[in-house]
ChimeraX commands (.cxc) that place a marker at each C-alpha (Angstrom):
marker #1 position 0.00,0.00,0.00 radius 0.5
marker #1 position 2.62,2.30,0.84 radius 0.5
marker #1 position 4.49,1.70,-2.32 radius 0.5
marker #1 position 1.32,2.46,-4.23 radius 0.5
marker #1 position 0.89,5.56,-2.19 radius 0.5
marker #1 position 4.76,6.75,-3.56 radius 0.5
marker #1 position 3.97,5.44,-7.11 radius 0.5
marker #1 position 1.07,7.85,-6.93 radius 0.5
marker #1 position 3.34,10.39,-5.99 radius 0.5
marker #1 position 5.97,10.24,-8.51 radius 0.5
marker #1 position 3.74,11.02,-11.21 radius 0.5
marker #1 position 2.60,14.07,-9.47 radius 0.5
marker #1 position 6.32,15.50,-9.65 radius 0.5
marker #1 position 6.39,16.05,-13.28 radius 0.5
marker #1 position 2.96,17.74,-13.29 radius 0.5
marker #1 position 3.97,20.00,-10.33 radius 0.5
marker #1 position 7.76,20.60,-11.82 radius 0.5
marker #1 position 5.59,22.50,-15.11 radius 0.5
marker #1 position 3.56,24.76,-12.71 radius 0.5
marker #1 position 5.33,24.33,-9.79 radius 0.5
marker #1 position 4.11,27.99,-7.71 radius 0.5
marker #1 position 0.44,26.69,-7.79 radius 0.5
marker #1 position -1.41,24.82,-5.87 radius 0.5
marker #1 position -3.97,23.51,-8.13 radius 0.5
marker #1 position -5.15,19.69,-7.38 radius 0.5
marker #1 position -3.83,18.02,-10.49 radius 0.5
marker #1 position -5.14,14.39,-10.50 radius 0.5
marker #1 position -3.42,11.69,-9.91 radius 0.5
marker #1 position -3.64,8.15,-11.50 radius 0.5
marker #1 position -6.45,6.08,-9.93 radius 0.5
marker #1 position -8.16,8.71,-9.29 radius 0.5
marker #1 position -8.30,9.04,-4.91 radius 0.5
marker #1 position -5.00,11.53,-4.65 radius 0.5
marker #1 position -4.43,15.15,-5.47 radius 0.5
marker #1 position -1.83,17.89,-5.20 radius 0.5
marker #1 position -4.50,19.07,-2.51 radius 0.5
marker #1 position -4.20,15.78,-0.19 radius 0.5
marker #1 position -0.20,16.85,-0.10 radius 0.5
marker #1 position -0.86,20.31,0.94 radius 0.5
marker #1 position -2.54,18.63,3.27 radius 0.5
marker #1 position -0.39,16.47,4.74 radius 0.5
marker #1 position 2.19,19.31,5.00 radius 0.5
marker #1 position -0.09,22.26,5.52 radius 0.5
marker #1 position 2.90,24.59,6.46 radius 0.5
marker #1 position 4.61,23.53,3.11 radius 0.5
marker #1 position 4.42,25.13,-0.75 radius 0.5
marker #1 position 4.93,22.66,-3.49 radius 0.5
marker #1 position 8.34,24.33,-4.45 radius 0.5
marker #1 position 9.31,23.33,-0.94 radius 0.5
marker #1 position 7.35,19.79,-1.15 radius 0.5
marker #1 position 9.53,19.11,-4.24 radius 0.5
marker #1 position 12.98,20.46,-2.25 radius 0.5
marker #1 position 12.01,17.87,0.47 radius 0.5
marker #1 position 11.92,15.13,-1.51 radius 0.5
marker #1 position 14.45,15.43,-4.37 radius 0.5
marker #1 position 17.93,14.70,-4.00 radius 0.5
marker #1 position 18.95,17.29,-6.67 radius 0.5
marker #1 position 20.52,20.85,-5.13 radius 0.5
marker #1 position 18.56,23.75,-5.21 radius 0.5
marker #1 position 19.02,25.80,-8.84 radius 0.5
marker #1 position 22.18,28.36,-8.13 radius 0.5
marker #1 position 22.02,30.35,-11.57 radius 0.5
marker #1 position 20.70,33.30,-11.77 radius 0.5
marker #1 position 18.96,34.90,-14.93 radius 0.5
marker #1 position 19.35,38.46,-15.99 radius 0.5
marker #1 position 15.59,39.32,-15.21 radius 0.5
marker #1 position 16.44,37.70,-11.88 radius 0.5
marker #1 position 19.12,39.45,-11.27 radius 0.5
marker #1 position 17.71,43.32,-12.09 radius 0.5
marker #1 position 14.70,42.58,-9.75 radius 0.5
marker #1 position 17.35,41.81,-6.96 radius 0.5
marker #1 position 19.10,44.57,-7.16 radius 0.5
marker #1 position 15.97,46.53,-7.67 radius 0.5
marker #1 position 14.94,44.99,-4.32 radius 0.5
marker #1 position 17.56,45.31,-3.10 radius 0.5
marker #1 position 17.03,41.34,-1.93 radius 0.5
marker #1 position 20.75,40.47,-2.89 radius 0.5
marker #1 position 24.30,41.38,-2.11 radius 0.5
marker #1 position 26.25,41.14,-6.04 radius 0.5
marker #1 position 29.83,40.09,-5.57 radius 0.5
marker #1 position 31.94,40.71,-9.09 radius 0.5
marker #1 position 34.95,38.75,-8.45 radius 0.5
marker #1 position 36.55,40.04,-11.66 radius 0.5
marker #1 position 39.98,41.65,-11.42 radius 0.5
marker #1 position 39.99,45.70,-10.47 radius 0.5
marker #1 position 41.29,45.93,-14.45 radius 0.5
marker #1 position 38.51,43.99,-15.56 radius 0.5
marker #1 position 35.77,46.28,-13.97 radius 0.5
marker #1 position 38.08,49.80,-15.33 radius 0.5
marker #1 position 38.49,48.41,-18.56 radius 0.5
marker #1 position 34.79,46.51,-19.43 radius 0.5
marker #1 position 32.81,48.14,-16.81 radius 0.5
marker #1 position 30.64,46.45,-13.95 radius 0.5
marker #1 position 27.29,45.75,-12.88 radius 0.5
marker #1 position 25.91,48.80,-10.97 radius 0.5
marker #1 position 25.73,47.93,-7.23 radius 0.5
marker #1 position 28.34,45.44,-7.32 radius 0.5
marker #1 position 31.18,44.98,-4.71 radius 0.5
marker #1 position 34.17,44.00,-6.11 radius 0.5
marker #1 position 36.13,41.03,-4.63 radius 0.5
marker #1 position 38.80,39.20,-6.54 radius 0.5
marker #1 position 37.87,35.11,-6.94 radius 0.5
marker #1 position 41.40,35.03,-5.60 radius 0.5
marker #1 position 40.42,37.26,-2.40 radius 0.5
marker #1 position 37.16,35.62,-1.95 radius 0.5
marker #1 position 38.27,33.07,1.04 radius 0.5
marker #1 position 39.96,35.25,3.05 radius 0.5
marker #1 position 37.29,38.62,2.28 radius 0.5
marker #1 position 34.58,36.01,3.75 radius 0.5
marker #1 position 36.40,35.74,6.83 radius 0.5
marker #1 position 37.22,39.26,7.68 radius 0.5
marker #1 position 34.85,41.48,10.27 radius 0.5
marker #1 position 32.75,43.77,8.93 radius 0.5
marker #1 position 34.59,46.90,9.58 radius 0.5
marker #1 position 37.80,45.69,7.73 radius 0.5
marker #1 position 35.49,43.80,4.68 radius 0.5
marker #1 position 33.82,47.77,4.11 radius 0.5
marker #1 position 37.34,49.40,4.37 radius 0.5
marker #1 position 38.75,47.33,1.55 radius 0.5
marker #1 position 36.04,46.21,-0.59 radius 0.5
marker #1 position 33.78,49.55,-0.16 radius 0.5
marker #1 position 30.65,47.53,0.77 radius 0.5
marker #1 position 29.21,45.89,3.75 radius 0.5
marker #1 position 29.84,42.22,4.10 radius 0.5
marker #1 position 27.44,39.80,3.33 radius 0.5
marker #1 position 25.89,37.96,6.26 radius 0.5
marker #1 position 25.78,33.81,6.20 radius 0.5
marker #1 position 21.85,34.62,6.08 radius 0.5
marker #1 position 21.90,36.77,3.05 radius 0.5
marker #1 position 20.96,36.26,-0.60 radius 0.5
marker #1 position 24.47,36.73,-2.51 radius 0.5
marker #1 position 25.07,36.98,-6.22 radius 0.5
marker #1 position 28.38,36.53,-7.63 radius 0.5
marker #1 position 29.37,37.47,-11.08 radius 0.5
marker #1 position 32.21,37.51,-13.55 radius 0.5
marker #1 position 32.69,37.79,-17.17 radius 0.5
marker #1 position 31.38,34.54,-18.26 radius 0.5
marker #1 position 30.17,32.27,-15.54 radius 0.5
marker #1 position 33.10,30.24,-14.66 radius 0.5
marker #1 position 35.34,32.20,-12.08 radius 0.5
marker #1 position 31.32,33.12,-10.36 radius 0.5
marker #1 position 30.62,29.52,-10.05 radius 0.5
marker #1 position 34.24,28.95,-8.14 radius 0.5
marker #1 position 33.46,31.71,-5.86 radius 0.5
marker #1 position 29.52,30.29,-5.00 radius 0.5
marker #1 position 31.66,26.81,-4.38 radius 0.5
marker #1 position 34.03,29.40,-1.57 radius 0.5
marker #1 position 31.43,30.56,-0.01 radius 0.5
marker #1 position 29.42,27.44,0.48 radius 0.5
marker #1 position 32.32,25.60,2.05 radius 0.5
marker #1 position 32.54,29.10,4.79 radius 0.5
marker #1 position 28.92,27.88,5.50 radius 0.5
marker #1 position 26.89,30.54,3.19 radius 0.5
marker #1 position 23.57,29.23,3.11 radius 0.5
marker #1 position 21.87,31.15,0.32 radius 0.5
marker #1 position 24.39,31.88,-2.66 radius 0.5
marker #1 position 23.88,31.64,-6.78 radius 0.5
marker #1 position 26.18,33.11,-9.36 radius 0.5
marker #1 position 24.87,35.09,-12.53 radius 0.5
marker #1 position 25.85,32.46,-15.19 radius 0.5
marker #1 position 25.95,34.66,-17.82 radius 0.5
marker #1 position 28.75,37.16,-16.62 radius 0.5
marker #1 position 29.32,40.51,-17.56 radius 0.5
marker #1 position 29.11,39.30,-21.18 radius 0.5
marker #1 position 25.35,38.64,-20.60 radius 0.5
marker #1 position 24.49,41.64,-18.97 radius 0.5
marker #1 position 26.09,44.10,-21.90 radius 0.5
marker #1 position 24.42,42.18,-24.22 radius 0.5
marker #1 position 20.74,42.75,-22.36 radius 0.5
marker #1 position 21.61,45.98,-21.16 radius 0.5
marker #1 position 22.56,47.20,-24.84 radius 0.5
marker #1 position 19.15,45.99,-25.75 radius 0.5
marker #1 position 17.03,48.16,-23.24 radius 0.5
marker link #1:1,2 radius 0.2
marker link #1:2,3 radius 0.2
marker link #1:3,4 radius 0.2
marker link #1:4,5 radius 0.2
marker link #1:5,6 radius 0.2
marker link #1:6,7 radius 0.2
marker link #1:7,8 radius 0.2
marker link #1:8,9 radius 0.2
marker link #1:9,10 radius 0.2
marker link #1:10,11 radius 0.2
marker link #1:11,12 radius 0.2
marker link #1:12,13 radius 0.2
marker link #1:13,14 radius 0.2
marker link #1:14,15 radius 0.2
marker link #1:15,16 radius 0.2
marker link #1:16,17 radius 0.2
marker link #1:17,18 radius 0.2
marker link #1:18,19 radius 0.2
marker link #1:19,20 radius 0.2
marker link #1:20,21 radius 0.2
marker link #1:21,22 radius 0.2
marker link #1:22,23 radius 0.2
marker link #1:23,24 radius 0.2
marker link #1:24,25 radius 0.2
marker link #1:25,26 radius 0.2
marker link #1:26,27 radius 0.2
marker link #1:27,28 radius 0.2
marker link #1:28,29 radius 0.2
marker link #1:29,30 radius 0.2
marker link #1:30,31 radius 0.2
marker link #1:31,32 radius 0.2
marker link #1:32,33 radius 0.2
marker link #1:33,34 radius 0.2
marker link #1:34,35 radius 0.2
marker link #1:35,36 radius 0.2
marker link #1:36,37 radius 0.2
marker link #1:37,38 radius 0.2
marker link #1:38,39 radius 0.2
marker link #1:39,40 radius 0.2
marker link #1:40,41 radius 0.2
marker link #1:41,42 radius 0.2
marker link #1:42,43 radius 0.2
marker link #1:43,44 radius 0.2
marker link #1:44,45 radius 0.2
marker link #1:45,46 radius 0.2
marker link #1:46,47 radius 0.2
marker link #1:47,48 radius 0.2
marker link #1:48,49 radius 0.2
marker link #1:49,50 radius 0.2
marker link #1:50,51 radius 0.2
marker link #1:51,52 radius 0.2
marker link #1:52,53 radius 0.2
marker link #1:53,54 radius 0.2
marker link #1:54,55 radius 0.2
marker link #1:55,56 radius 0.2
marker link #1:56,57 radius 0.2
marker link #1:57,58 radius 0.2
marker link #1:58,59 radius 0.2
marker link #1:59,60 radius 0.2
marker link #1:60,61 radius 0.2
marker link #1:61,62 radius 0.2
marker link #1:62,63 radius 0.2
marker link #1:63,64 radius 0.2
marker link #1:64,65 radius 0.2
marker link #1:65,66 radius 0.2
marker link #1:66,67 radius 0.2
marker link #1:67,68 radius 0.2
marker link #1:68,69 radius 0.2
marker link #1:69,70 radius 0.2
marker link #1:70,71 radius 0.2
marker link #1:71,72 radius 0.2
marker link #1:72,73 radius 0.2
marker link #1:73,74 radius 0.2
marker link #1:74,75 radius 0.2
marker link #1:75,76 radius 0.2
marker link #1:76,77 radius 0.2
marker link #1:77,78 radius 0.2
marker link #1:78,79 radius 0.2
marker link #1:79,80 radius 0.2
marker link #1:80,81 radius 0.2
marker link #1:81,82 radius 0.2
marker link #1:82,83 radius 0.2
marker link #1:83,84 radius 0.2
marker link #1:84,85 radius 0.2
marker link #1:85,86 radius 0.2
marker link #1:86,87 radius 0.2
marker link #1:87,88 radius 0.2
marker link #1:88,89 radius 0.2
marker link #1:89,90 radius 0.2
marker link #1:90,91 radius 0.2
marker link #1:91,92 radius 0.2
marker link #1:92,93 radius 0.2
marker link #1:93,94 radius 0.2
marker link #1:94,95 radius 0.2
marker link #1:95,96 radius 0.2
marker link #1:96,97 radius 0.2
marker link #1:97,98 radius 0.2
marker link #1:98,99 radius 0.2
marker link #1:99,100 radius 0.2
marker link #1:100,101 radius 0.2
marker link #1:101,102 radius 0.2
marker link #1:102,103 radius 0.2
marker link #1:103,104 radius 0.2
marker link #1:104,105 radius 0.2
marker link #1:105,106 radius 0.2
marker link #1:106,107 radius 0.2
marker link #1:107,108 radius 0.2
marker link #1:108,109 radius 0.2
marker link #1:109,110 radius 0.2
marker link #1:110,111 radius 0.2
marker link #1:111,112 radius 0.2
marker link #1:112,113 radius 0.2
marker link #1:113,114 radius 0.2
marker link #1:114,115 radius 0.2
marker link #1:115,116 radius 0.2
marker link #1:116,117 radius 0.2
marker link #1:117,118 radius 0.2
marker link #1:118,119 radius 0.2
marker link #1:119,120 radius 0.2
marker link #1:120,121 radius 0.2
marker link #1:121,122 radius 0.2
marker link #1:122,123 radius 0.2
marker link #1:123,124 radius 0.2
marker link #1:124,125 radius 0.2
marker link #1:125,126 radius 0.2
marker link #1:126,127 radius 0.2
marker link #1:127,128 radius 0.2
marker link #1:128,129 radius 0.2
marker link #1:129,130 radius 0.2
marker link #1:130,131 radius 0.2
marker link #1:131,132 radius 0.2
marker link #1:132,133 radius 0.2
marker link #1:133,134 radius 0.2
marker link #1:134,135 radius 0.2
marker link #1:135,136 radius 0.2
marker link #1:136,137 radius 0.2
marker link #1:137,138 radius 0.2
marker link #1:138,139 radius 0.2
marker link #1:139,140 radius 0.2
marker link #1:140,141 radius 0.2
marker link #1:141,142 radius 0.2
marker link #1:142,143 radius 0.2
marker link #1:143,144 radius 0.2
marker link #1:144,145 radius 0.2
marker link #1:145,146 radius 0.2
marker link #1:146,147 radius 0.2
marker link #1:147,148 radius 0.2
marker link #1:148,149 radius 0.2
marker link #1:149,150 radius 0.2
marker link #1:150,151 radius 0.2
marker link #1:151,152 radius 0.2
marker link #1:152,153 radius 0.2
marker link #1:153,154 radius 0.2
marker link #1:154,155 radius 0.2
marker link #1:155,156 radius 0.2
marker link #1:156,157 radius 0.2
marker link #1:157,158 radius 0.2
marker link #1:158,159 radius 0.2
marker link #1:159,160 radius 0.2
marker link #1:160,161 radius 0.2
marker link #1:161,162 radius 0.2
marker link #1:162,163 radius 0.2
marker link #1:163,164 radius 0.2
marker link #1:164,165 radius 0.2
marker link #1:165,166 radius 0.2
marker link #1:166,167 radius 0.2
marker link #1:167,168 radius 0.2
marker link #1:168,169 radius 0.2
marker link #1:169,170 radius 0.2
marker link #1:170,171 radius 0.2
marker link #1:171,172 radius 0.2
marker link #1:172,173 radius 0.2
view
């Protein structure tokens, strides 16, 4: 019975992976279960976080460029560029980054916040806080998400696309 119960809910995955910020009580086959019966079992849980629960895969840590304009709009994210001080002079940056070289990244993390806003010109990000880290084209951004994981960051993504990504959309508004 149980495995019939777990069948059930493996098909329910795909459907709730296509929509997955409703709540809408998709069927299920045979008929007796819906998205609704889940929500019920764990009323204090969304479906996004239903689907967290039970996957093994890690939460998505690339950022689009829509993303990443409505969180610096919000101001919901701290963006770390971890491109050399030439790179920003010579290609520009993204406005409201901090700079931090991938190279400086380890030992930046670790410094108090007095000393991180005396050399880097921003206030250090906080373990809690959403942080952004960018480059020129993904790769160096993804090392530094990797850095700050390992100093026990819990909420970190990188803006896959780099600077390269956000010239090209930027040139385009």
């Amino acid at each position: 019975m149980a495995l019939r119960r777990c069948w059930r809910f493996t098909a329910v995955v795909p459907r709730l992976l296509l929509d997955s910020t409703s709540r809408a009580a998709a069927s299920v086959p045979g008929g007796r279960s819906s998205v609704s019966s889940l929500n019920n079992a764990y009323p204090s849980c969304t479906v996004p976080e239903l689907l967290r629960r039970f996957s093994s895969a890690p939460p998505s840590t690339d950022v689009s460029y829509e993303q990443l304009k409505k969180l610096l709009a919000s101001r919901e994210a701290v963006v770390i560029d971890v491109r050399e001080p030439w790179e920003l002079r010579e290609y520009g940056f993204i406005p409201g980054s901090i700079n931090v070289p991938l190279g400086q990244v380890n030992t930046a993390f670790q410094l108090g916040a007095e000393e991180f806003k005396e050399k880097y010109g921003g206030d250090k990000p906080r373990e809690t806080d959403n942080i952004v880290f960018s480059c020129l084209a993904g790769i160096r951004s993804k090392n530094a998400l990797d850095v700050a994981t390992s100093l026990g960051y819990k909420d970190v993504q990188h803006y896959a696309g780099g600077w390269q990504d956000w010239v090209k959309h930027e040139q385009h508004n």
